[in-house]
Structures are given as C-alpha cells and as structure tokens.
N, CA, C and O atoms as a printed pandas DataFrame, in Angstrom:
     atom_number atom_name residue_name chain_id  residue_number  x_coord  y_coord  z_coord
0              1         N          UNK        A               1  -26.018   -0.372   16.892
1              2        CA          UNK        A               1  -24.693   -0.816   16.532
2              3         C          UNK        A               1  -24.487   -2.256   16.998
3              4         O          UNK        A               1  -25.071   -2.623   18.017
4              5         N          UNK        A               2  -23.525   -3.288   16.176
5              6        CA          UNK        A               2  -23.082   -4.260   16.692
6              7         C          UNK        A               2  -22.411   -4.365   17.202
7              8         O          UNK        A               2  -21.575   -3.465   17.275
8              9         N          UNK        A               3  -22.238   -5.845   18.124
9             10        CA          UNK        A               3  -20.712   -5.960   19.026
10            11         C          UNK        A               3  -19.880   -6.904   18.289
11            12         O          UNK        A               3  -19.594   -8.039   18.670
12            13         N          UNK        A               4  -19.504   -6.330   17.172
13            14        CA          UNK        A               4  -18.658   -7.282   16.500
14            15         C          UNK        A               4  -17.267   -6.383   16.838
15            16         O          UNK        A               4  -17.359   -5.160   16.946
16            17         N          UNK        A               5  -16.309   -6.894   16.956
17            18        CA          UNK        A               5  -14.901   -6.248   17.189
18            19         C          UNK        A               5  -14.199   -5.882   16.017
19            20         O          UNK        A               5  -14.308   -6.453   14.932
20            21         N          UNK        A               6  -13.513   -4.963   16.255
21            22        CA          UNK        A               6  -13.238   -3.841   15.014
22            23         C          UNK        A               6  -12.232   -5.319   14.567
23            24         O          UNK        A               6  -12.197   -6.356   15.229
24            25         N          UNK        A               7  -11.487   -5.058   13.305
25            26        CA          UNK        A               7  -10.972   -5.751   12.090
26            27         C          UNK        A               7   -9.609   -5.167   12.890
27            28         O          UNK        A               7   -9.438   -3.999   13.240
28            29         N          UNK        A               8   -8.780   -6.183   13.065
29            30        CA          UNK        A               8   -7.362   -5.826   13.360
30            31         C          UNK        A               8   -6.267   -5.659   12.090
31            32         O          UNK        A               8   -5.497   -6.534   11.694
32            33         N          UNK        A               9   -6.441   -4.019   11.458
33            34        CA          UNK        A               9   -5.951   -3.635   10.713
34            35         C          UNK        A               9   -4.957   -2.305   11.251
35            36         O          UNK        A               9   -5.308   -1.414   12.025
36            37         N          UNK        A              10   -3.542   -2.481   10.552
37            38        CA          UNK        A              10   -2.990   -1.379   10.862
38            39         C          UNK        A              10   -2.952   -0.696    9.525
39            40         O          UNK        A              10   -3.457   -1.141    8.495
40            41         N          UNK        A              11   -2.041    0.877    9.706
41            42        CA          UNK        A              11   -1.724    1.491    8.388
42            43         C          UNK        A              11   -0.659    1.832    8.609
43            44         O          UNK        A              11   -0.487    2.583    9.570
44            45         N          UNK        A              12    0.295    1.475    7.926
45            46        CA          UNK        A              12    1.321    2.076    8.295
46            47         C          UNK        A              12    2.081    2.250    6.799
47            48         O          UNK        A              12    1.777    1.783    5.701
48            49         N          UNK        A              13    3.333    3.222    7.267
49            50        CA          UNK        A              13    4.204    2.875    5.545
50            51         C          UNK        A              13    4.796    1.947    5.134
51            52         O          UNK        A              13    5.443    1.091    5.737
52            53         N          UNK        A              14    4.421    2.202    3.196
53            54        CA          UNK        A              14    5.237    0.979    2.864
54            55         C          UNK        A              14    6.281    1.074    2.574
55            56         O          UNK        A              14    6.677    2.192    2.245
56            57         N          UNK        A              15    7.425   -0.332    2.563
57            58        CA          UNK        A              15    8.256   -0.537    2.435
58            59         C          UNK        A              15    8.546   -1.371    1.535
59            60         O          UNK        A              15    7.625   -2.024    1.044
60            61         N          UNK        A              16   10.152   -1.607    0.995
61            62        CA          UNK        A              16   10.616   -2.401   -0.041
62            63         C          UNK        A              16    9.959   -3.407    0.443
63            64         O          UNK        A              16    9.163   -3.894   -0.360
64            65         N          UNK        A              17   10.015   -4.056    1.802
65            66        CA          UNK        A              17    9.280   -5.087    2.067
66            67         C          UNK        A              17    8.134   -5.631    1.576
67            68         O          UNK        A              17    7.881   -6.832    1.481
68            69         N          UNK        A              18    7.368   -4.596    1.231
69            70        CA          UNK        A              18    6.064   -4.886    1.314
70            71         C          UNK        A              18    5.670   -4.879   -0.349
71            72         O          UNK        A              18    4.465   -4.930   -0.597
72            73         N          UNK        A              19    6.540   -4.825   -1.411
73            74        CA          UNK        A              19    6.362   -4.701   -2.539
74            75         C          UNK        A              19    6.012   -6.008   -3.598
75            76         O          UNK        A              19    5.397   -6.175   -4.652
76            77         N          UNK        A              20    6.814   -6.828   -2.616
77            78        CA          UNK        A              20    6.225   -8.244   -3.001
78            79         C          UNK        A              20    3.861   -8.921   -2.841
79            80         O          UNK        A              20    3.104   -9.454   -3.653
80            81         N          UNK        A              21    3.718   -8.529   -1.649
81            82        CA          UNK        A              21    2.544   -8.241   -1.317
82            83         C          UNK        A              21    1.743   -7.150   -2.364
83            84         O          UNK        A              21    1.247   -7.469   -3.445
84            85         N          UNK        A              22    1.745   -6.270   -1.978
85            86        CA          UNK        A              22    1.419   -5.709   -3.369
86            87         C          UNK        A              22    1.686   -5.530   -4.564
87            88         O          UNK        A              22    0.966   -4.843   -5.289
88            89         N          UNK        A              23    2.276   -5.851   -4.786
89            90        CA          UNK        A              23    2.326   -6.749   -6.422
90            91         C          UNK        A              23    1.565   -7.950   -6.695
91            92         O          UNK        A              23    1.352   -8.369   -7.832
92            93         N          UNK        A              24    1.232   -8.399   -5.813
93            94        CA          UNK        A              24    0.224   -9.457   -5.924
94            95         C          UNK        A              24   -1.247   -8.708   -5.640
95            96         O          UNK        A              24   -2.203   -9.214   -6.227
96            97         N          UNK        A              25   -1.435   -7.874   -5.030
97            98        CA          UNK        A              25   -2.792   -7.064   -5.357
98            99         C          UNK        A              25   -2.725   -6.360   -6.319
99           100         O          UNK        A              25   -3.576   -6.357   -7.209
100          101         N          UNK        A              26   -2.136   -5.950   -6.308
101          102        CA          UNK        A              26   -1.979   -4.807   -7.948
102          103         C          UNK        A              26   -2.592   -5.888   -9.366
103          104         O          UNK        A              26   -3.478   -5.561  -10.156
104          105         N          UNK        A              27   -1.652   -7.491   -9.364
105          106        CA          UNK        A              27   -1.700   -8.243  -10.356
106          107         C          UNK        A              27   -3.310   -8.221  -10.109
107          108         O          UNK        A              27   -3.903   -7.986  -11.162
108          109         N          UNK        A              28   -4.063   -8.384   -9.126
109          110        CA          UNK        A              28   -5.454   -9.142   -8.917
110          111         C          UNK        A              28   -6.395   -7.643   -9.330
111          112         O          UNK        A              28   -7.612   -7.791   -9.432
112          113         N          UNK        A              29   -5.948   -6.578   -9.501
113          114        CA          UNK        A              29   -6.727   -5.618   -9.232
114          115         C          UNK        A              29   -6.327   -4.698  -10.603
115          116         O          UNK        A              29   -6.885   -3.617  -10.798
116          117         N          UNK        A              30   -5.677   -5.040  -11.193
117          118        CA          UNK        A              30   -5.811   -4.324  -12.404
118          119         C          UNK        A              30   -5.254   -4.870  -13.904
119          120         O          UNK        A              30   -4.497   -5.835  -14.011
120          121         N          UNK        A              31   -5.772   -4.068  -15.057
121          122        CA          UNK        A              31   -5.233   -4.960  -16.462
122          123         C          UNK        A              31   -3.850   -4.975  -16.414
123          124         O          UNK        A              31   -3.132   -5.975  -16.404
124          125         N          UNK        A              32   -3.599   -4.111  -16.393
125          126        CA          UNK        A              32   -1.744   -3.330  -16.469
126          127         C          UNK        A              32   -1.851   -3.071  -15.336
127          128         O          UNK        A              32   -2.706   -2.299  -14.903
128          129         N          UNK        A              33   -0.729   -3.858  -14.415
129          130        CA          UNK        A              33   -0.254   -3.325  -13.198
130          131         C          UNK        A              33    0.795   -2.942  -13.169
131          132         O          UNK        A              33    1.641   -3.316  -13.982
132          133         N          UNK        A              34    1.065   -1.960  -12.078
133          134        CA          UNK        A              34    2.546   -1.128  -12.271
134          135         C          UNK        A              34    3.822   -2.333  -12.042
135          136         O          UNK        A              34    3.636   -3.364  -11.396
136          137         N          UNK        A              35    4.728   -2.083  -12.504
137          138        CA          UNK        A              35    5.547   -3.298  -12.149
138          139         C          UNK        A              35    6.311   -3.096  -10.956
139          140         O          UNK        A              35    5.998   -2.144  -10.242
140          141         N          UNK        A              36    7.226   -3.810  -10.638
141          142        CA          UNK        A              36    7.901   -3.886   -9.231
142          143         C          UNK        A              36    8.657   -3.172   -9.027
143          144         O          UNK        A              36    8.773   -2.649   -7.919
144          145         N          UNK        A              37    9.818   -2.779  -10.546
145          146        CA          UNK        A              37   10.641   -1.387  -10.542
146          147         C          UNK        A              37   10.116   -0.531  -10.681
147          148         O          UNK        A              37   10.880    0.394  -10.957
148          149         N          UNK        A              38    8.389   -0.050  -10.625
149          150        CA          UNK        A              38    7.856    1.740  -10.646
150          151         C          UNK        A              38    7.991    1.244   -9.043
151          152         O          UNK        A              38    9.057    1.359   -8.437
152          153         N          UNK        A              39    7.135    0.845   -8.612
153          154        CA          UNK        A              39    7.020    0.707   -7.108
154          155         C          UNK        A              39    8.226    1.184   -6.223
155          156         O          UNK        A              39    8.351    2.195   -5.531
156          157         N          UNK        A              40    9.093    0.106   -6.472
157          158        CA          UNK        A              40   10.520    0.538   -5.620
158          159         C          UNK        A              40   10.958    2.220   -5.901
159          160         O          UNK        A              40   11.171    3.074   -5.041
160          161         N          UNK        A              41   11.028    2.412   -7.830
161          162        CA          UNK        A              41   11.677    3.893   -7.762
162          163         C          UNK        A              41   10.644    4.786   -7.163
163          164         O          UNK        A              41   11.137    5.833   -6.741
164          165         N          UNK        A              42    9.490    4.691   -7.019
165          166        CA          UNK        A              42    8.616    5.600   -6.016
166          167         C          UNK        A              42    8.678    5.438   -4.566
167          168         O          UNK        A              42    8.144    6.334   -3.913
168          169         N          UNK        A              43    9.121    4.654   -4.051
169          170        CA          UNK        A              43    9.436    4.283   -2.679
170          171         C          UNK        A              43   11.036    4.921   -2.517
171          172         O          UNK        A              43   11.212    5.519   -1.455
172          173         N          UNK        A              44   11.964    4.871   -3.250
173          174        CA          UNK        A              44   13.536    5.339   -3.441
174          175         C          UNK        A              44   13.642    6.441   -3.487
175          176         O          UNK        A              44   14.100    7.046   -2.517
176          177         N          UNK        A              45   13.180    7.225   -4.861
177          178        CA          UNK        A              45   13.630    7.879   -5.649
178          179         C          UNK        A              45   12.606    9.423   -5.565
179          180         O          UNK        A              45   13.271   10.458   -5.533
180          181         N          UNK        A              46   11.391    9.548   -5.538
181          182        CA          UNK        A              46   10.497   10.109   -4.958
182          183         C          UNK        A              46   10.535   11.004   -4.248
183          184         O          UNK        A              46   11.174   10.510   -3.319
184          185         N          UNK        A              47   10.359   11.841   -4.008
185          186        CA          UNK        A              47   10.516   12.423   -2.622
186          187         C          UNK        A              47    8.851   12.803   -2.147
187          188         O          UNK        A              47    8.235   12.771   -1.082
188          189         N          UNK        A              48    8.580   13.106   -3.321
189          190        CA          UNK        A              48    6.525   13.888   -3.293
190          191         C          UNK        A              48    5.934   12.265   -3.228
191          192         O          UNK        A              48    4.715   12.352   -3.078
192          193         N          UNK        A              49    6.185   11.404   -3.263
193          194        CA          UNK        A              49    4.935   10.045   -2.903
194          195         C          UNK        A              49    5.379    9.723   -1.656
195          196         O          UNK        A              49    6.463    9.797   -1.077
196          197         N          UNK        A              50    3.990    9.247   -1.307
197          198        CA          UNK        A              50    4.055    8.931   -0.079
198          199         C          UNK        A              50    2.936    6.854   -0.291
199          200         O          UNK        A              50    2.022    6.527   -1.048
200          201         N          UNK        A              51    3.454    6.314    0.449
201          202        CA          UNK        A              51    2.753    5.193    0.010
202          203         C          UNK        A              51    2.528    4.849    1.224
203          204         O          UNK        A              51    3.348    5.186    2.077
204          205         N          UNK        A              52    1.192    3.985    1.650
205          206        CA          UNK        A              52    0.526    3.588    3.082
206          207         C          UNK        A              52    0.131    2.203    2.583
207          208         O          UNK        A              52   -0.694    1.991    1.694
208          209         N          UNK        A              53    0.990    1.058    3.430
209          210        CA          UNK        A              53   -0.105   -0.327    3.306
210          211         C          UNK        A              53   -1.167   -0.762    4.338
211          212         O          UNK        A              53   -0.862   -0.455    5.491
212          213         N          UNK        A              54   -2.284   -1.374    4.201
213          214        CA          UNK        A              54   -2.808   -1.820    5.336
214          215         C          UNK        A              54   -2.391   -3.464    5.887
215          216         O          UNK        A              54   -2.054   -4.366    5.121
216          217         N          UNK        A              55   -2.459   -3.540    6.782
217          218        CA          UNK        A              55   -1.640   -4.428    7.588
218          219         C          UNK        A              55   -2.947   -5.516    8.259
219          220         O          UNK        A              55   -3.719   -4.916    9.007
220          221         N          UNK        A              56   -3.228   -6.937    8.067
221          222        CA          UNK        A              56   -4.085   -7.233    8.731
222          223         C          UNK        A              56   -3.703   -8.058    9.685
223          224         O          UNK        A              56   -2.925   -8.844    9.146
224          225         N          UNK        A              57   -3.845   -8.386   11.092
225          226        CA          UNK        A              57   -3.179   -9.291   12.200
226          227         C          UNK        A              57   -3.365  -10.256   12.003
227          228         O          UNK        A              57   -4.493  -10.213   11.513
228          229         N          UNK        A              58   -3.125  -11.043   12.014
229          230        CA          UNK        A              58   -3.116  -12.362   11.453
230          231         C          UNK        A              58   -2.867  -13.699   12.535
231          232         O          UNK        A              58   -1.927  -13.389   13.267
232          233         N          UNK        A              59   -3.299  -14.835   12.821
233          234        CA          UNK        A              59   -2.624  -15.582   13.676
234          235         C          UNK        A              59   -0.643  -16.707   13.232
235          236         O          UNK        A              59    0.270  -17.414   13.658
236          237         N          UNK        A              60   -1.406  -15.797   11.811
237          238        CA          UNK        A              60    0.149  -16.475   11.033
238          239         C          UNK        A              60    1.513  -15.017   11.009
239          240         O          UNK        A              60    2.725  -15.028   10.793
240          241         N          UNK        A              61    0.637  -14.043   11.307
241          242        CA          UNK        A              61    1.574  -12.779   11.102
242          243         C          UNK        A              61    0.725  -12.106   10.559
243          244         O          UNK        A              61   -0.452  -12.425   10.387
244          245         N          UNK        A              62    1.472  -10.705   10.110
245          246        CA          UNK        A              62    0.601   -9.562    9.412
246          247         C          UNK        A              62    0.678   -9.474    8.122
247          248         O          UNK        A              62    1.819   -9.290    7.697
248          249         N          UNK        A              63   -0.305   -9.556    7.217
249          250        CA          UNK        A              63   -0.617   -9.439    6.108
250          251         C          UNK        A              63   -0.903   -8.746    5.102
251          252         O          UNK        A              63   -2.107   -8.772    4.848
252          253         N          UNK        A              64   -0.061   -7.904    4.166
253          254        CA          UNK        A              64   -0.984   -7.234    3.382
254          255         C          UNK        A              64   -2.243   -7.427    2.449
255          256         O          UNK        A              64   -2.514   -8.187    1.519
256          257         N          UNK        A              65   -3.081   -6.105    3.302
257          258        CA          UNK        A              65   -4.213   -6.731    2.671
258          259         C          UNK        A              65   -4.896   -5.430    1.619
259          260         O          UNK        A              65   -5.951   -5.617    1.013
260          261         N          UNK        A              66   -4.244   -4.338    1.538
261          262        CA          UNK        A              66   -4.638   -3.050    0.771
262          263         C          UNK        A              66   -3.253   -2.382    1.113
263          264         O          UNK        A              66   -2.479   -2.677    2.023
264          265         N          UNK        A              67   -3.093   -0.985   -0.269
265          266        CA          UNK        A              67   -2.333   -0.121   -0.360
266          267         C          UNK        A              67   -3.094    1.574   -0.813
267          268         O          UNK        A              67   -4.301    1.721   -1.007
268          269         N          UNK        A              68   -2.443    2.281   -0.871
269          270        CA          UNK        A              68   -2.240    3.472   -1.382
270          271         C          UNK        A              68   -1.340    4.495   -1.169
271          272         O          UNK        A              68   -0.804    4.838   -0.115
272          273         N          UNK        A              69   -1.184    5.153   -2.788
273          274        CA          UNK        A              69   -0.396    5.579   -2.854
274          275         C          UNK        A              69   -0.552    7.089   -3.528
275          276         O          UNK        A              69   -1.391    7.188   -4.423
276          277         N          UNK        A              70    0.185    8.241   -3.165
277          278        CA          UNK        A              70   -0.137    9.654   -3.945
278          279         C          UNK        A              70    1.085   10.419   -4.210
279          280         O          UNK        A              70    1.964    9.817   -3.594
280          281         N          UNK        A              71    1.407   11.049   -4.579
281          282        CA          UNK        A              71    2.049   12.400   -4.743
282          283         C          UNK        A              71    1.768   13.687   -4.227
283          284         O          UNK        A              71    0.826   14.328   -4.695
284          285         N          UNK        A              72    2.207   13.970   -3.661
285          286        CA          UNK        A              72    2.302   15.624   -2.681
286          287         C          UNK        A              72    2.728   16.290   -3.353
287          288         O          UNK        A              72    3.780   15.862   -3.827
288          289         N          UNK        A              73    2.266   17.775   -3.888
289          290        CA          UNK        A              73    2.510   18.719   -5.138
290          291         C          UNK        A              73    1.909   19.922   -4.944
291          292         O          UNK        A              73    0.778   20.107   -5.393
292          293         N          UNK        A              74    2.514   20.806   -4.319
293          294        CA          UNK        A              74    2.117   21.918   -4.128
294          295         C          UNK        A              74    0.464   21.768   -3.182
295          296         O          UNK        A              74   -0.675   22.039   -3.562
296          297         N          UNK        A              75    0.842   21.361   -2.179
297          298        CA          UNK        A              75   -0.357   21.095   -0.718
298          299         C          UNK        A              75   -1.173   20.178   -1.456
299          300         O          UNK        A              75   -2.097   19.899   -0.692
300          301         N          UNK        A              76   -1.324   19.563   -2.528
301          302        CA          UNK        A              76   -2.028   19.186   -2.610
302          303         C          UNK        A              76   -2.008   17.318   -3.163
303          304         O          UNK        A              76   -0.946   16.943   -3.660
304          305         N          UNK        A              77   -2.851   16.551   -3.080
305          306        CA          UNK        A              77   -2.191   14.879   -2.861
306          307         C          UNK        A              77   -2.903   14.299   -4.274
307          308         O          UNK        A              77   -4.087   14.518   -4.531
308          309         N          UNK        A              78   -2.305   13.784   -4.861
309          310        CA          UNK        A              78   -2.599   13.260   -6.254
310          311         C          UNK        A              78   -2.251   11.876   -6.170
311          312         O          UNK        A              78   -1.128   11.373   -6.206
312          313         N          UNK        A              79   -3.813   11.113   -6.005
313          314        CA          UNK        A              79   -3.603    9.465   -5.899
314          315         C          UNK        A              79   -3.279    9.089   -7.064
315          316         O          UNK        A              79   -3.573    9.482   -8.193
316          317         N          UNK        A              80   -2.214    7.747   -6.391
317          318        CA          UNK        A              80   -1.268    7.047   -7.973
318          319         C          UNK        A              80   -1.790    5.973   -7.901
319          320         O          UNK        A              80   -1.528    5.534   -9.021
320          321         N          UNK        A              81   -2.478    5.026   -7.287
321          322        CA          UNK        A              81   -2.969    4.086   -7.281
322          323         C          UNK        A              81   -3.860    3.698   -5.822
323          324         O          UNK        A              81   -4.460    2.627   -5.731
C-alpha cells in the first residue's frame, strides 16, 4: 500500500444549495440533463428520493465534486442518476 493520504471528501445530503453545482456536472456528464426544476421537485416534493453530494475540501472551500441520487420503494433503492 501507499502513503498517499486519503482524498478529503465528504458525503453528505444534498441541498437546494447544492443544485447549482450539480447542474453543472449533470451539464458535463450527460446529453439531456435533468433540469434544475426536476432536481429541486425531488429534493421538495419527494418523499422516496434520497440525494447524496460528495463534498471535496478545498483550500478555497468545499466543492462539489459528484452526486447521487435514488428512490426508496418498497426496501428497495432505484438509482435516478
């Protein structure tokens, strides 16, 4: 193993906050990206999604740098993106 130091990444949930940030990965990462009003009404409106961003430390602040997102449906988790 190396002694390189782990990647200062958190996970935590996302927020309206964070919709701006991913929307800019979404744009980089797919043909059709979801737009900014699916995002929010799945963050609002939802009750079965659950959405997680990753967070990278930054010396400027924390950054989004990845997401995901699923639906909870009878025990079981159905990724939305």
């Amino acid at each position: 193993m190396g002694s390189e130091a782990p990647l200062p990444i958190v996970i935590e949930p996302m927020t309206i906050g964070d919709v701006d940030a991913v929307m800019e990965i979404e744009r980089r990462s797919f043909p059709t990206p979801w737009s900014r009003a699916a995002f929010v009404s799945e963050l609002l409106d939802n009750d079965r999604a659950h959405y997680l961003v990753a967070r990278l430390q930054t010396d400027d602040g924390p950054r989004v740098v990845g997401y995901i997102g699923m639906w909870l449906i009878a025990g079981e988790g159905h990724i939305t993106n």
